[in-house]
Every structure is written in structure tokens, then in C-alpha cells.
C-alpha positions as CSV (number, residue, x, y, z in Angstrom):
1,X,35.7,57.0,39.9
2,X,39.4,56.0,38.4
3,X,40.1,52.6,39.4
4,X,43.7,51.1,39.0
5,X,43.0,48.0,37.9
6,X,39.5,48.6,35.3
7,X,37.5,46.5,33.9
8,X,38.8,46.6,30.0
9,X,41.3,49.2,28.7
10,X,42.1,50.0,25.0
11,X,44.1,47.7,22.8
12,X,44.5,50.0,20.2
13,X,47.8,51.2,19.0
14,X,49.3,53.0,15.7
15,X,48.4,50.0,13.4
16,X,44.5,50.2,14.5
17,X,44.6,53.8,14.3
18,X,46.1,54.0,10.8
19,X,43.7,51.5,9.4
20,X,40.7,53.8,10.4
21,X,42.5,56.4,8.6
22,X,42.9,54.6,5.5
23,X,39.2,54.1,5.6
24,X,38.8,57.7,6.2
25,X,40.8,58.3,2.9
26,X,38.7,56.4,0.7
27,X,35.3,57.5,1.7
28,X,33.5,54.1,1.7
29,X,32.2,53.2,5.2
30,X,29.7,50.3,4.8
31,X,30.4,46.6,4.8
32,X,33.4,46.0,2.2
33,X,36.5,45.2,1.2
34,X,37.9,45.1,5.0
35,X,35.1,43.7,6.2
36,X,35.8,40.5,4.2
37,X,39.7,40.5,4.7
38,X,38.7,40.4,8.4
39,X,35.9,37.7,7.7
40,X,38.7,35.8,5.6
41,X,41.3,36.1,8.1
42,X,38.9,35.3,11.2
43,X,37.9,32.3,9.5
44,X,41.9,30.9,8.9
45,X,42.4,32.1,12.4
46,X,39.8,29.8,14.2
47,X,40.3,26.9,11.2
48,X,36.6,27.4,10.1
49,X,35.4,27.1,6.3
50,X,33.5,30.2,7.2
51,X,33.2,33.3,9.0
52,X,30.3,36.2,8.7
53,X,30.9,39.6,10.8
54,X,28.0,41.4,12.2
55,X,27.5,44.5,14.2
56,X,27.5,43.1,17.9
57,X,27.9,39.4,19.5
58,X,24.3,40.3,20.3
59,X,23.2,39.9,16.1
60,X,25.6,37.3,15.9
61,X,23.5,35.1,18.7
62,X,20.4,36.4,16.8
63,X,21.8,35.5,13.4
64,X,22.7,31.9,14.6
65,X,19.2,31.2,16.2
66,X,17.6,32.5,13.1
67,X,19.5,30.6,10.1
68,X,18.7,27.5,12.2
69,X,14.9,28.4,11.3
70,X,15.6,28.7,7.5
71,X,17.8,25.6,7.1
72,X,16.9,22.9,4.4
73,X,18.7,20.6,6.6
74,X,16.4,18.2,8.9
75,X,19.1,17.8,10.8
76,X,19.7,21.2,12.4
77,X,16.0,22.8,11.1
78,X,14.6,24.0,14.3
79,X,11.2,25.4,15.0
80,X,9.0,27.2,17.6
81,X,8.1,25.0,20.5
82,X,11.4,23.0,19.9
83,X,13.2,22.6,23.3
84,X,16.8,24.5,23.6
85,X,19.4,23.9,26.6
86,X,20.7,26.8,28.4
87,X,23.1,27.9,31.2
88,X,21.6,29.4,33.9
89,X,24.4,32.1,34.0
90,X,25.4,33.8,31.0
91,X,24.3,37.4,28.9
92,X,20.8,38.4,28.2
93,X,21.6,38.2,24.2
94,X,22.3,34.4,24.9
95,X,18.3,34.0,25.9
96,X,16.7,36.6,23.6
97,X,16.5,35.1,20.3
98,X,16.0,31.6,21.4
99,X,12.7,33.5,23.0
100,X,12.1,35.6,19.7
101,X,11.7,32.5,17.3
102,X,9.5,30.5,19.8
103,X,11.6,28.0,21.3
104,X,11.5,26.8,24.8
105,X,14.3,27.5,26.6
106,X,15.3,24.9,29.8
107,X,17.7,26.3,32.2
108,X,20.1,24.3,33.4
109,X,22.5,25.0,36.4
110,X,26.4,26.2,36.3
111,X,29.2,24.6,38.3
112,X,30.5,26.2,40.9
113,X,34.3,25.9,39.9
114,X,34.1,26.2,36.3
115,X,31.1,28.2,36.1
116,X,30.1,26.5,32.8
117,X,27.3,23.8,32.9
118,X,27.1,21.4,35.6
119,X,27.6,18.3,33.5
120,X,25.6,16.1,35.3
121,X,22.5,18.3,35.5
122,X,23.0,19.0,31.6
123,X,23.1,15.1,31.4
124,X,20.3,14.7,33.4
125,X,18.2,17.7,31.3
126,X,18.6,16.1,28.2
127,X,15.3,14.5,26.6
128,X,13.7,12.8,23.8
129,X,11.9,17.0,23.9
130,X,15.6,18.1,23.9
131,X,16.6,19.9,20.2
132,X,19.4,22.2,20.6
133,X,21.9,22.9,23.1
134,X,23.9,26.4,23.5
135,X,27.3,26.3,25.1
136,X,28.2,29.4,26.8
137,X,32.1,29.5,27.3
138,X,32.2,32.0,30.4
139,X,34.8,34.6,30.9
140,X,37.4,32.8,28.7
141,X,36.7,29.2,30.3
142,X,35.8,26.5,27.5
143,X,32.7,23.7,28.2
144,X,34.1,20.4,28.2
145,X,33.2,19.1,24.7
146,X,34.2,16.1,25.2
147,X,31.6,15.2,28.3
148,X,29.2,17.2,25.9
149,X,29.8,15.2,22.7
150,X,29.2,12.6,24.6
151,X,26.0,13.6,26.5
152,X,24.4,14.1,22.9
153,X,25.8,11.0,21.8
154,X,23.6,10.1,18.4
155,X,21.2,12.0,19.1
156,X,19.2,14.8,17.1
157,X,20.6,17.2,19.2
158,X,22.4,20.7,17.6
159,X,25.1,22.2,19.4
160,X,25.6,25.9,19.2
161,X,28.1,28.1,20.9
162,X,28.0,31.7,22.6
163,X,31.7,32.0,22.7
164,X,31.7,36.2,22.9
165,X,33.6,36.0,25.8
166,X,36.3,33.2,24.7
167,X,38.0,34.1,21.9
168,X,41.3,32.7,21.6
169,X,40.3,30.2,24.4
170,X,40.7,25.7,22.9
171,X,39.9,22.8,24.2
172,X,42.0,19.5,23.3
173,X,43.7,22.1,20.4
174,X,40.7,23.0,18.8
175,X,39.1,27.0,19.2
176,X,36.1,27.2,21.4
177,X,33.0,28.7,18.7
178,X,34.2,25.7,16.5
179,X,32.7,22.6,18.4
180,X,29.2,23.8,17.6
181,X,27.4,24.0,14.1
182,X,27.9,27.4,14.6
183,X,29.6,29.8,16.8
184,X,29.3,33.5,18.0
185,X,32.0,35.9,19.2
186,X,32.3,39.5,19.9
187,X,34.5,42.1,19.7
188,X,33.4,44.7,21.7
189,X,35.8,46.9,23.2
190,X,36.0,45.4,26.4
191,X,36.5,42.2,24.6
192,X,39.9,39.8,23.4
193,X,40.6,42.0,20.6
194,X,37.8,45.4,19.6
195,X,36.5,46.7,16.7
196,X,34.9,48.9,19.6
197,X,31.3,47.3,17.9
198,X,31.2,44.4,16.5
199,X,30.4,40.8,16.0
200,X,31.2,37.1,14.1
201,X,29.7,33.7,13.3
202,X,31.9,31.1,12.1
203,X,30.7,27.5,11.0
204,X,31.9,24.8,8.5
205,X,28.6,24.3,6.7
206,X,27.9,25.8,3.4
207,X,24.8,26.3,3.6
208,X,24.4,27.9,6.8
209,X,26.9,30.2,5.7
210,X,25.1,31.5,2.7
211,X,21.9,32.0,4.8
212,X,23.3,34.1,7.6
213,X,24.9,36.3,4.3
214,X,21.8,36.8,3.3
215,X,20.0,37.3,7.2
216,X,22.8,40.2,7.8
217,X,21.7,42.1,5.2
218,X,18.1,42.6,4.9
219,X,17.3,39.0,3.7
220,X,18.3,39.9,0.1
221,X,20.2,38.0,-2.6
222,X,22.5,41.1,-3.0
223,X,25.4,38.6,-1.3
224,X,25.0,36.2,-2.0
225,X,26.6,33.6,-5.2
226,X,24.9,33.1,-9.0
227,X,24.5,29.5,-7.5
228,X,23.8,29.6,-3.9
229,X,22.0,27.1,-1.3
230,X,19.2,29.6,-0.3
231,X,16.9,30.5,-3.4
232,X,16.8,29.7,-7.2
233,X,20.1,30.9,-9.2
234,X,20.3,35.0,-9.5
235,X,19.8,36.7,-12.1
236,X,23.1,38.1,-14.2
237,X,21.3,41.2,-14.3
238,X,22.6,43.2,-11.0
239,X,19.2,45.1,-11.3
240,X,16.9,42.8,-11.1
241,X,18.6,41.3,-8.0
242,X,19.2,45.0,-6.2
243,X,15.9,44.3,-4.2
244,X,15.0,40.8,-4.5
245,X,14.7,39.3,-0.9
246,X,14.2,35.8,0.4
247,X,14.3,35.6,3.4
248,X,13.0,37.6,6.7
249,X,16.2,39.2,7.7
250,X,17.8,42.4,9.4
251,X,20.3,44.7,8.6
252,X,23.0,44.2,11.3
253,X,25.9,45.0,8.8
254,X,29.3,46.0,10.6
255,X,31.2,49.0,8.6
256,X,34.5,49.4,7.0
257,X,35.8,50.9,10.2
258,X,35.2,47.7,12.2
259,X,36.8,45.6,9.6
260,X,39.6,47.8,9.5
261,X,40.6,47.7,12.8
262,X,39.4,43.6,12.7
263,X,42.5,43.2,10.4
264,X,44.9,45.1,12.5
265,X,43.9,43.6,15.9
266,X,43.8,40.0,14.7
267,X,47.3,39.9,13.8
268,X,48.0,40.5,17.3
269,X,45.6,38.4,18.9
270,X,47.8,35.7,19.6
271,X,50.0,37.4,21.7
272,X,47.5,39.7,23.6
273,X,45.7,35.8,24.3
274,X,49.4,35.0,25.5
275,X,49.2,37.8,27.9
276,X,46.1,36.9,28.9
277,X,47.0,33.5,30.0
278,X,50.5,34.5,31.5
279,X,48.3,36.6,33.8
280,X,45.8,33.7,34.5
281,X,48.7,31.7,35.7
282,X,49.6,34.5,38.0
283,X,45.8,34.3,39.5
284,X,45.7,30.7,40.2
285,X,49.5,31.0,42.0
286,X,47.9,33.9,44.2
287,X,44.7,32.5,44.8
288,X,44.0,28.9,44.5
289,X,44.0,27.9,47.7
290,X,42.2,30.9,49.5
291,X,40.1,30.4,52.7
292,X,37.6,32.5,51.5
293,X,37.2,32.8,48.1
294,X,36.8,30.3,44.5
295,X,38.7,31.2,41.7
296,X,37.5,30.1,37.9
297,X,39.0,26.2,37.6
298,X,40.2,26.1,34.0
299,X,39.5,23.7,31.6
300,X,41.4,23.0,28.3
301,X,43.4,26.4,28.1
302,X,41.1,29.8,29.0
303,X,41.8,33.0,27.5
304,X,41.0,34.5,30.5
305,X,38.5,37.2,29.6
306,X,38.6,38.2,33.4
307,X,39.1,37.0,37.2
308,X,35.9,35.8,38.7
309,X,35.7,35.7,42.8
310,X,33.2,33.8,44.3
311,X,33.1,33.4,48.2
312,X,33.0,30.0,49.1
313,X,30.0,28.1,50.4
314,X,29.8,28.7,54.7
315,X,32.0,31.8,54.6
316,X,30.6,34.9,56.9
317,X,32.5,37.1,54.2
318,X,29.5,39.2,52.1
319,X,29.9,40.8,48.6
320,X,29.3,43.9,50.0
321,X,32.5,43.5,51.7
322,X,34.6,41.8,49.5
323,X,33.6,44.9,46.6
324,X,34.3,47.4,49.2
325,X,37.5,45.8,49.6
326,X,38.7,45.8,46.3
327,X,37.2,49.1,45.4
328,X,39.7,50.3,48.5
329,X,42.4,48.2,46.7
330,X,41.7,50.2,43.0
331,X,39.5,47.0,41.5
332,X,37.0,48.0,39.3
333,X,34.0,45.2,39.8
334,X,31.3,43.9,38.0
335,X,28.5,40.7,38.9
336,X,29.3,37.5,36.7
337,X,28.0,38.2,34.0
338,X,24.3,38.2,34.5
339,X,24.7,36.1,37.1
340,X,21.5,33.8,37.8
341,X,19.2,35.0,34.9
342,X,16.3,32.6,35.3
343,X,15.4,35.2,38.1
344,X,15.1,38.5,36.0
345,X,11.9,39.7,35.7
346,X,11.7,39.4,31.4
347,X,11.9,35.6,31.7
348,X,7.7,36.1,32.5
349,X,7.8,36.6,28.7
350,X,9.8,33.1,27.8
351,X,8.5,29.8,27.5
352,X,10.7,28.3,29.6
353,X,11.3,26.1,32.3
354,X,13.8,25.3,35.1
355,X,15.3,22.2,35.6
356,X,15.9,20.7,38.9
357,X,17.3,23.6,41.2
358,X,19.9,26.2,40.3
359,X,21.5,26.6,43.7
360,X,24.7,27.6,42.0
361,X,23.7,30.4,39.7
362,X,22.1,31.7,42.9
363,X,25.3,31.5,45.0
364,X,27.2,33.3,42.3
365,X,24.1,35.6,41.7
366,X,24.2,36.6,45.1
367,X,28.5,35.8,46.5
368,X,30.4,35.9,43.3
369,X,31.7,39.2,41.0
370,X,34.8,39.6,38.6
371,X,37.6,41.8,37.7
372,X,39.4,42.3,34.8
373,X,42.2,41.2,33.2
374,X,44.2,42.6,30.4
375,X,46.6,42.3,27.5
376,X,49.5,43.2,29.3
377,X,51.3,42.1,32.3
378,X,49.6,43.5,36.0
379,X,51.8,41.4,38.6
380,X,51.2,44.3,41.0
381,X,47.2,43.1,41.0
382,X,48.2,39.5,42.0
383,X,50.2,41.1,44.9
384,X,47.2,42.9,45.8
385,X,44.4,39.9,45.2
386,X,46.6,37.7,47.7
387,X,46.6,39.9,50.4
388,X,42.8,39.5,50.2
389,X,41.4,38.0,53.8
390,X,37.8,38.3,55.0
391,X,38.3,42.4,54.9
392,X,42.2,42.1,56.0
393,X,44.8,42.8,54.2
């Protein structure tokens, strides 16, 4: 089925599709030279010390979990059985790794209006057990760091972000994936900018850095410097460090390609954000004050990744309805991400617990969905969404 308003739609022009023809040309493919001018330019982008791509915001989540395992740091070193935070809403790659090295995940419920953590729950969740928290910025919509800095107080508390769905979104100035000791972000092709595949940490701490070079590829020394954080000084003899490995890693390398178009789409990321919130402003002007429906209340500045609805609390509107609706109208529509995922049937594999109730990840789970937004203006879908009334247009 064609929709006229999709989900995602390509962002690619003659720039993106030059680079991959450069790459082409040269006949090197794997992780290289564009690779790190992406890396490099990712980094200066977001204002981090650091940034390491990957193949997916899924092995960038992984990657994170892991280098918190293989830390010399007491302060961030986690291990299995340690207690991590987690929205009840959010992507199954969020959960998986915190289940794959052992930890005990506590699920914590969203609010309604921002669809982030409810604060006071999170506040509430937090124990002496407590060792990690991830933030999940959903569809564009920063946490309140502020309220969260100060929830973890002093602490021995880590913060990570998932912020694959955020890029480009700040809070009080400062990029969301950059309040954590880490961050993730993804650019996937239905994402803020695409590398069609593809993935990126970014953190400030040296260390941590050097480990997640050496978790991406293999767990080698290959990547990493003479004098490094992670193992005793390398060799000067690139032989005897071709297979020399320290650490139990993966190989979740993104290629040339990736970085390539990276280069070419970050240098436009700005204004495709700009776009982005031009058409948020557009949303909340249609729809803020609808009888039937909740829109996504902003905090800090979104980037908008797309337009949840969520029918309000009491309403005799159903889902059913409201998708048939805006299928009718040419929406394309998708649940909230995974909407309540304490419920999914793979969660008998965690060790994991859920804290208080999570009446609000049900209601979305079961009343809310979202459509997309884009890079380019789409008044004519505002026109449309504000006509929207219990079925009537």
C-alpha cells in the first residue's frame, strides 16, 4: 500500500550519492578513512571528546553495556546482578544487552505527555540496589536531565543514554546522548540523517573510548594506541599485534560506505533537524488542544523523530478507528515504539522486575501509535491531522 504521508523517506541527494561512488572508485570497503572523518566530525558535532561508529544503534546499545563490564573505573564498573533502570516503553535493543551481561533490569513507568519516564516513579525506583540508569529519549523528545541529575544526586549511580531516536534533539543547550557517560545513536534509514545501517557511541571518557575501539572490532589491539588504557603497551611490531586480543568482543564494524554517506549527511543535519522542528511547531498548532487525542509535550527542544497520537484517557475513540482513519487520510502508522515491553513474552528470559504499576505504557501500548515526520515541510498533513474527530472529518 502507497501511503502519502510514510513513515521515513530518503534523505539522500547528489552529495550522498557521489560519496558512495568515491568509495566505489577506490576499492576499500571496510572500516577506514571515512569511517573516522565521520567519527571525527560526529564527535565536534555533538561537542564530545569521542565518538566510535558501529554497524546499527542496536551494537551501539550492546557496545555501551559491554565496556561498562570491562572498565578499570569503580565508578562506572558494573556487573551481573547489578540493578539497571529502564523505561517501560522504548526498543527491544534498549533491554537486550542489559539482559545479555546479567543485570537486573527494573521497569519503570512513562508519562503520559512526554512519553519519557515518569519522574516521580523513577524517583521513587531508585535504591541503595539501584547501579545504572538508561535514558531513552523517545521519538525526538529529551528526558529532563535536570530532574534526573538530581534524582541521582551523589549517588553511585551511572547514567547512560539510548538516544537512537533523538539526534539533533538538546536540553538546556546541550545534545541529548551527551548527559550520560555514554550515549547511543542510530542512523538507520528511517532515522535523523542514514547511513541506511549504521550506528555511534559518543562519550568524554578516555578510557571508555579506547575499550569500545577495541569491543567493535573483535576485542583486538589492532585499534587501538602504543599507549592505551585497556592492556599493556603494543608492540612496534604490527605482526605480533595482528591477532593479539584482550578483550571478549564482536565484530560490529560499519564500512566505508556508511562513513561516506555519514560525512555527507552530517553536514546537513542541521537544517534537516530545522525542518524537523518547523514541522513539530506545525503539530502542536493543529493539535494541542484536541478532544480526543494527546500529542508528544516537548521538553527542551525535540527533534521530532515523528508525531505520536495517543487517545486520551475516557475517550470511546479506539485505535482501530483512529488507524483506519488515517490510513483513509494516506497516514502510514506504526505502535510507539514497542509500546509497553514489560509485557512481551522474552522478558520470561530477564531478570527483571516491575516497579509499582505501568498503567501508562499500557494506555499507549494499547490507545497510542505515531506517524512520521520528515525533513521537509508537509503543511498539507497538519491540515489533514486537524480535521481529525472521533472518525469525522
Amino acid at each position: 500500500m502507497s501511503f502519502k504521508f510514510p513513515l521515513a523517506t530518503a534523505s539522500w541527494d547528489k552529495e550522498e550519492l557521489d560519496a558512495m561512488q568515491r568509495v566505489i572508485a577506490s576499492g576499500l570497503f571496510t572500516m577506514g578513512e571515512n569511517v573516522r572523518a565521520f567519527e571525527r566530525d560526529f564527535a565536534g558535532y555533538t561537542g564530545s571528546r569521542h565518538c566510535v561508529m558501529v554497524n546499527s544503534g542496536s551494537s551501539a546499545n550492546l557496545l555501551m553495556v559491554a565496556a561498562l563490564f570491562y572498565t578499570k573505573n569503580p565508578a562506572l564498573k558494573l556487573q551481573r546482578g547489578d540493578e539497571v533502570i529502564v523505561p517501560a516503553v522504548s526498543w527491544s535493543t534498549t533491554y537486550y544487552p542489559l539482559y545479555q551481561y546479567g543485570l537486573k533490569i527494573k521497569f519503570v513507568d512513562i508519562d503520559l505527555d512526554t512519553l519519557n519516564y515518569d519522574l516521580e516513579q523513577l524517583e521513587q525506583a531508585v535504591t541503595d540496589k539501584t547501579r545504572a540508569i538508561m535514558a531513552v529519549n523517545l521519538l525526538g523528545n529529551p528526558n529532563d536531565f535536570g530532574r534526573i541529575d538530581r534524582i541521582i544526586g551523589g549517588r553511585d549511580i551511572v547514567l547512560i543514554e539510548d538516544n537512537c531516536e533523538s539526534m539533533g534533539a538538546k536540553f538546556n543547550g546541550k545534545h541529548t546522548g551527551t548527559f550520560g557517560v555514554m550515549g547511543s545513536f542510530s542512523s538507520f534509514f528511517s532515522h535523523h540523517i542514514s547511513t541506511m545501517e549504521g550506528g555511534l557511541i559518543v562519550t568524554d571518557d578516555d578510557e571508555l573510548y579506547q575499550i569500545l575501539l577495541s569491543l567493535r572490532a573483535h576485542g583486538w589491539t589492532r585499534n587501538l594506541p602504543k599507549h592505551n588504557l585497556v592492556c599493556a603497551d603494543k608492540s612496534d611490531d604490527p605482526f605480533e599485534e595482528s591477532f593479539r586480543f584482550v578483550l571478549p568482543g564482536y565484530n560490529v564494524r560499519p564500512l566505508e560506505l556508511e562513513g561516506a554517506l555519514g560525512v555527507a549527511q552530517l553536514k546537513r543535519l542541521p537544517e534537516m533537524v530545522e525542518e524537523r522542528r518547523n514541522n513539530g511547531k506545525l503539530l502542536q498548532a493543529a493539535l494541542s488542544d484536541h478532544p480526543e487525542l494527546l500529542i508528544q509535550r516537548e521538553i527542551g527542544e525535540s527533534s521530532w523523530f515523528g508525531f505520536s497520537l495517543v487517545i486520551r484517557p475516557g475517550s470511546v475513540l479506539t485505535r482501530k478507528e483512529l488507524v483506519a482513519e488515517l490510513n483513509e487520510l494516506g497516514f502510514e502508522c506504526r505502535p510507539i515504539v514497542a509500546g509497553n515491553f514489560a509485557k512481551n513474552e522474552v522478558v520470561q528470559y530477564f531478570d527483571s522486575e516491575v516497579y509499582g504499576t505501568l498503567k501508562n505504557a499500557e494506555h499507549i501500548d494499547r490507545n497510542g501509535l505515531f506517524v512520521g515526520n520528515h525533513h521537509y515541510p508537509i503543511p498539507e498533513a497538519f491540515t489533514a491531522l486537524a480535521a481529525l474527530r472521533m472518525g469525522v472529518q
